[in-house]
C-alpha positions as CSV (number, residue, x, y, z in Angstrom):
1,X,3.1,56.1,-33.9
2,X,2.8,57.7,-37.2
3,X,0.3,55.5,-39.4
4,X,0.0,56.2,-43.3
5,X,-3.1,57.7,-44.4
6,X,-5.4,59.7,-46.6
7,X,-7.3,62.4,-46.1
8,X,-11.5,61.9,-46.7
9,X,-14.4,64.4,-46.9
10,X,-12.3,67.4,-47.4
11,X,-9.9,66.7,-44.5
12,X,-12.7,65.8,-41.9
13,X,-11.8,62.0,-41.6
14,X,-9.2,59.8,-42.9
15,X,-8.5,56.2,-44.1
16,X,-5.4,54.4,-42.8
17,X,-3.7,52.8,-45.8
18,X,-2.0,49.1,-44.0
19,X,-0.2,48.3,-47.7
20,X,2.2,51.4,-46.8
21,X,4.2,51.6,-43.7
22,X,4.0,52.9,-40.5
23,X,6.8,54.7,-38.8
24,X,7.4,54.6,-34.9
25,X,9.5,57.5,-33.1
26,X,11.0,57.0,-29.9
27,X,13.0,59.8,-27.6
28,X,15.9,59.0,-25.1
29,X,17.8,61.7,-23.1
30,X,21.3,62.2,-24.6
31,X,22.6,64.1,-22.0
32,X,24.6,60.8,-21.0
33,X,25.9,59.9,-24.2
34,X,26.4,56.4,-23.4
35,X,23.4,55.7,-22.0
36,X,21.7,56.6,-25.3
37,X,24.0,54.3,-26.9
38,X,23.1,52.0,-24.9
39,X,19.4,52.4,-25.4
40,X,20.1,52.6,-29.5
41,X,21.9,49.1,-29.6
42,X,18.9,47.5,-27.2
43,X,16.2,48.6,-30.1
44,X,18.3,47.3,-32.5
45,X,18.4,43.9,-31.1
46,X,14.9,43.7,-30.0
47,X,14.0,44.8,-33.7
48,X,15.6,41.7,-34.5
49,X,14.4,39.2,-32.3
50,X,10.7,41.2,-33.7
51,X,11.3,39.8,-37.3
52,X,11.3,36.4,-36.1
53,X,7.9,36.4,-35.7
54,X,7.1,36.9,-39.6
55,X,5.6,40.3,-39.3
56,X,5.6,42.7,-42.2
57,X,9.4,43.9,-42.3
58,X,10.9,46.3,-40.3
59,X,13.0,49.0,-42.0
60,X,16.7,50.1,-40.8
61,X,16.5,52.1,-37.1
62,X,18.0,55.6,-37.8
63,X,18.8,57.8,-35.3
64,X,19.2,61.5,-34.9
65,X,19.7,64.4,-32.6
66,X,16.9,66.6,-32.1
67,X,17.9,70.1,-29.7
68,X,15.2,70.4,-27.4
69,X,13.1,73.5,-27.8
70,X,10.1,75.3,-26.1
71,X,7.6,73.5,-28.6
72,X,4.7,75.6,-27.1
73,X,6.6,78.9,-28.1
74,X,8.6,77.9,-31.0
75,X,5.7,77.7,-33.9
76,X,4.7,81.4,-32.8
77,X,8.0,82.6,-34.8
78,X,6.4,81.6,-38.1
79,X,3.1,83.9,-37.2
80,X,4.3,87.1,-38.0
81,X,2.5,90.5,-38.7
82,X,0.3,90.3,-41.2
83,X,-1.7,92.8,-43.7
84,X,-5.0,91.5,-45.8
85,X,-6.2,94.1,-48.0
86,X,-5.7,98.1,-47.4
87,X,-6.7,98.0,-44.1
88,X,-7.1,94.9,-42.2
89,X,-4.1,94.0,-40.1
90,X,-3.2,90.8,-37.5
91,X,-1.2,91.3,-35.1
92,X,-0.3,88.3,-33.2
93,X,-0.5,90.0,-29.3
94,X,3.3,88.6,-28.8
95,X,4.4,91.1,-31.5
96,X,4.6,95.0,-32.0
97,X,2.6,97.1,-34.9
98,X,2.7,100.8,-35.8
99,X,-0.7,100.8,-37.1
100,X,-1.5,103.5,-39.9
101,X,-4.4,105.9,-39.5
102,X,-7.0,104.3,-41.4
103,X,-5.4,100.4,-40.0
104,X,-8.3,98.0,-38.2
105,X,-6.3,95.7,-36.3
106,X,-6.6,92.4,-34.8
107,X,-5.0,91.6,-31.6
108,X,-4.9,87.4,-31.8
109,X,-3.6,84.2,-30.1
110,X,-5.4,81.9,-31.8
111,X,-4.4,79.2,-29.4
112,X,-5.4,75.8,-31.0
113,X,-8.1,77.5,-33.0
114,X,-8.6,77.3,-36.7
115,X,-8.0,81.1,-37.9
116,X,-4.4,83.1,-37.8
117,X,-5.1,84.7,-41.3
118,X,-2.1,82.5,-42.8
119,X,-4.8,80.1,-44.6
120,X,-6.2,81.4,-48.1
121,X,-10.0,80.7,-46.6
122,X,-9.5,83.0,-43.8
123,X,-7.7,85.9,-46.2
124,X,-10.3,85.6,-48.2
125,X,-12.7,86.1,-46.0
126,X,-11.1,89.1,-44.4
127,X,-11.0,90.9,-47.7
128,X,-14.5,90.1,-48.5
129,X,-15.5,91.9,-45.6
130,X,-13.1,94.7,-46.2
131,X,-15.0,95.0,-49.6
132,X,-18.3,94.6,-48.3
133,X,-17.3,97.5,-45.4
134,X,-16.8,100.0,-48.1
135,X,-20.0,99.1,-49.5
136,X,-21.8,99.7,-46.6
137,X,-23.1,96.2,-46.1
138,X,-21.0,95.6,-42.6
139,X,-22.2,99.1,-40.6
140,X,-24.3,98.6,-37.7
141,X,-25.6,94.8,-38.6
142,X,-25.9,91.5,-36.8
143,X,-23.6,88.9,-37.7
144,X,-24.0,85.2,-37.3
145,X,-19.9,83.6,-37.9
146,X,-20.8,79.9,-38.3
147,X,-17.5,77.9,-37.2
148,X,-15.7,80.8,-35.2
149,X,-12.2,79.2,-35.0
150,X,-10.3,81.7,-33.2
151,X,-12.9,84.3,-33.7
152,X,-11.1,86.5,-36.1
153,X,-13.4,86.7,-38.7
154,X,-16.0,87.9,-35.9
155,X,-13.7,90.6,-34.7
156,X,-13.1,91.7,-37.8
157,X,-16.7,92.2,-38.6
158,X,-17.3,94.4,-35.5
159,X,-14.2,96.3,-35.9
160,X,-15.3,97.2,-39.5
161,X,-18.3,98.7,-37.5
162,X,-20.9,95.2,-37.0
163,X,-22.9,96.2,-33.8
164,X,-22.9,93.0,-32.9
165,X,-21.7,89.4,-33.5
166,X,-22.9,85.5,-32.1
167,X,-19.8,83.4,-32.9
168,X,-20.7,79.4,-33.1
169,X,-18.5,76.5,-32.7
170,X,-18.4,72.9,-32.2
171,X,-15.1,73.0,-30.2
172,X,-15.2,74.3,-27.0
173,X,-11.7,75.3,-27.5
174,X,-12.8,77.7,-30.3
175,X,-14.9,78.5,-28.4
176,X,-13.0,79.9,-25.4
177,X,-10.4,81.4,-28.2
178,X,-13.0,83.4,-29.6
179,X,-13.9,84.9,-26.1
180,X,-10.0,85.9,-25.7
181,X,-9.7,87.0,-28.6
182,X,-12.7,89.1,-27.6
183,X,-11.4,90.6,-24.7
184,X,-8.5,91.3,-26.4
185,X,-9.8,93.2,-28.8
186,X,-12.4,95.2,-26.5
187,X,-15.4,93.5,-27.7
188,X,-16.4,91.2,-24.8
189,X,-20.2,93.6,-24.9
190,X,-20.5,93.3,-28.7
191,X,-19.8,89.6,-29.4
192,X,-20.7,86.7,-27.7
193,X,-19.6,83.1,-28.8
194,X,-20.9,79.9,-27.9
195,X,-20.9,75.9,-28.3
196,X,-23.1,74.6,-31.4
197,X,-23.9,75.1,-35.3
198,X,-26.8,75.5,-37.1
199,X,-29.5,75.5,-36.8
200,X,-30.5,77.6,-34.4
201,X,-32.8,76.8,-31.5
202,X,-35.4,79.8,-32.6
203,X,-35.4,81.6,-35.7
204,X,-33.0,84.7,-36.1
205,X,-32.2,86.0,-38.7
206,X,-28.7,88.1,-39.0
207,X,-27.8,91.2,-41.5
208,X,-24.9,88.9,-42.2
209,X,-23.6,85.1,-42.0
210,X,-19.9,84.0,-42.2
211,X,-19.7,80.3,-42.4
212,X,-15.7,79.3,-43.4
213,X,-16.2,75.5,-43.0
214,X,-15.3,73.4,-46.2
215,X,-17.8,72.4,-49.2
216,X,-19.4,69.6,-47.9
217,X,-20.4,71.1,-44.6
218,X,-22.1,74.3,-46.5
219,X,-24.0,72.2,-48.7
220,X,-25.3,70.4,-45.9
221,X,-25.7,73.5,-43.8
222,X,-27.3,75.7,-47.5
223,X,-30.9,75.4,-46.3
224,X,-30.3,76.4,-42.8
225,X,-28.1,79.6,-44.1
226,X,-30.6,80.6,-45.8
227,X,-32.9,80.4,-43.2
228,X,-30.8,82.6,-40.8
229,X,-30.3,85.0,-43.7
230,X,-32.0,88.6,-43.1
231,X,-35.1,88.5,-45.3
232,X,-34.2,91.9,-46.8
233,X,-30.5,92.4,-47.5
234,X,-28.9,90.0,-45.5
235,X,-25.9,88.5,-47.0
236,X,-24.1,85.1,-46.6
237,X,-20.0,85.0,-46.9
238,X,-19.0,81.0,-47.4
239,X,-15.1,80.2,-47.9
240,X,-13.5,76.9,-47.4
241,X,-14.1,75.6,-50.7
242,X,-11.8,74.0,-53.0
243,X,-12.2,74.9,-57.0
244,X,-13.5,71.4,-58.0
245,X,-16.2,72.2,-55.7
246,X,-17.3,75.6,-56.5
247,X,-20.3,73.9,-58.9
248,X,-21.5,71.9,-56.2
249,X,-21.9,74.6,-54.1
250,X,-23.4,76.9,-56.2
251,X,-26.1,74.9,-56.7
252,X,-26.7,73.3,-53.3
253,X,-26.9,77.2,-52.2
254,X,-29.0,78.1,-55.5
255,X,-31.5,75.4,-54.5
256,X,-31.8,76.5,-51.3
257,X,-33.1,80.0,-52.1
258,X,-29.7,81.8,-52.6
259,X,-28.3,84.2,-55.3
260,X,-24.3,84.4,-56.2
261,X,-22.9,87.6,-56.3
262,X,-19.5,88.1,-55.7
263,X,-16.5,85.5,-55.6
264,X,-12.8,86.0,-54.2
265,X,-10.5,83.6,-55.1
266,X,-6.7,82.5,-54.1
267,X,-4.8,79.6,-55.7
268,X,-6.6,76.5,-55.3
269,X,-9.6,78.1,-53.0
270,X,-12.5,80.0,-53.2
271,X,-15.2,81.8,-51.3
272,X,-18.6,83.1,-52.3
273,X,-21.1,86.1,-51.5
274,X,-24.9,85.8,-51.6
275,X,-28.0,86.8,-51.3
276,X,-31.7,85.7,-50.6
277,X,-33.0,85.2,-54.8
278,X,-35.0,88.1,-55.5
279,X,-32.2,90.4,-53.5
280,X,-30.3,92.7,-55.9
């Protein structure tokens, strides 16, 4: 059953629209040819016998072959090698790399995790820290990554030389990702990853907070970034955010305590860098 809707809040919810119709798929075997004939002609005449009853109309049945394929293999051809920046590379662990000398990079399955480095929100997120890692910022610090996804953004942090990393999610499936995704990458001592969000259940503060969620959850989540920002230094990396939005956000985080200063953008999104006000 495919119902017609619209997507709410940025993609977290949706509204079905019932003034727009529905469409219903079935699959038959076609193996025996005239069995699926068969089973073609008996939908026909039970979708007429349906109209009868004065429903809404029902469109014309159309019928196609589809080959069947290993659907739990197949999408990993369109997840190829891919470079973000100078040095950052993902390597999805089914595929081969000849890494370059000065190359960091990312062994990841992301499963059914958010995070492959194909969005525009993860990319640019990848080269902030690839920026901030020149600057210094990344070297030896704690990092928080609020909504791990497949962890990639985590992993990335400590191979750019974080000592350490706490990865949060609400899905336990991120969750569990992010662990793989760990191992994977040898880092199973230097991050850990767990179920939950902010806030936290004591006060730590990190050296710096990665948070790719969407506007709405990082103005709703601005005061408690803040509060798990490093009261000297520490920075905050949000992404997820959609242009229209970028003024909203700005001032939810200004309001909570929080300085811009940097922005990366691609096409229709953004993310932003800041610091505690005061912070240079």
């Amino acid at each position: 059953m495919e119902a017609p809707f619209e997507l709410l809040e940025e993609g977290l919810s949706a509204r079905v629209d019932a003034n727009r119709p529905a469409i219903v798929r079935g699959y038959v075997p076609a193996l025996d040819a005239s069995a699926a004939r068969g089973a073609v002609e008996d939908v026909e005449r039970d979708l007429g016998h349906l109209q009868a009853f004065g429903l809404r109309p029902i469109g014309q049945l159309s019928t196609r072959v589809v080959h069947e394929e290993d659907w739990a293999e197949a999408w990993k051809q369109h997840f190829p090698v891919l470079r973000v920046g100078r040095r950052v590379v993902i390597r999805p662990t089914w595929r081969e790399h000849q890494p370059q000398p000065t190359d960091v990079v990312i062994s990841l399955d992301p499963g059914m995790a958010f995070g492959t480095g194909l969005h525009p929100t993860t990319r640019l997120c990848l080269a902030a820290l690839e920026e901030w890692a020149d600057e210094g910022v990344v070297e030896d610090g704690n990092v928080l990554d609020v909504g791990c996804g497949s962890g990639i953004l985590g992993i990335c942090a400590c191979l750019l030389g974080a000592r350490s990393v706490v990865a949060l999610d609400t899905d336990p499936v991120a969750v569990q990702a992010t662990l793989d995704n760990a191992r994977r990458n040898a880092l199973a001592g230097r991050l850990t990853a767990q179920r939950g969000s902010l806030p936290l259940g004591q006060l730590v503060q990190f050296d710096l907070v990665m948070a790719n969620l969407v506007a709405g959850v990082l103005i709703g989540l601005a005061a408690e970034l803040h509060r798990v920002m490093g009261a000297t230094g520490g920075r905050l990396l949000a992404s997820g955010i959609f242009v229209d939005r970028e003024d909203d956000v700005r001032r939810e985080f200004e309001l909570a305590g929080m300085r811009i200063i940097g922005q990366w953008k691609e096409g229709d999104w953004l993310a932003l860098g800041a610091v505690r006000q005061g912070e240079r």
